[in-house]
C-alpha positions, 0 to 999 in steps of 0.5 A: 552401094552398101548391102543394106541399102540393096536390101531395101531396094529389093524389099520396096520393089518386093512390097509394091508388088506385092500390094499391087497384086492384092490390089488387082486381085481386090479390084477384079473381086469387085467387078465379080461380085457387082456383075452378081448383085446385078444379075441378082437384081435382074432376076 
């Protein structure tokens, strides 16, 4: 195994994470902001 390629082993797992947090964090904003808009439109 050359270094380089464990280096870029390391930076697709550390951008997958990362994309999947901002990903998740996207997604429950959403949820929020559409739970929001419907208590908006209830009221």
């Amino acid at each position: 195994m050359s270094p380089l390629l464990i280096l870029l082993v390391f930076l697709l797992i550390f951008l997958g994470i990362y994309a999947f947090m901002t990903y998740r964090r996207d997604s429950e904003k959403r949820a929020r902001d559409k739970r929001r808009n419907e208590f908006h439109d209830r009221v």
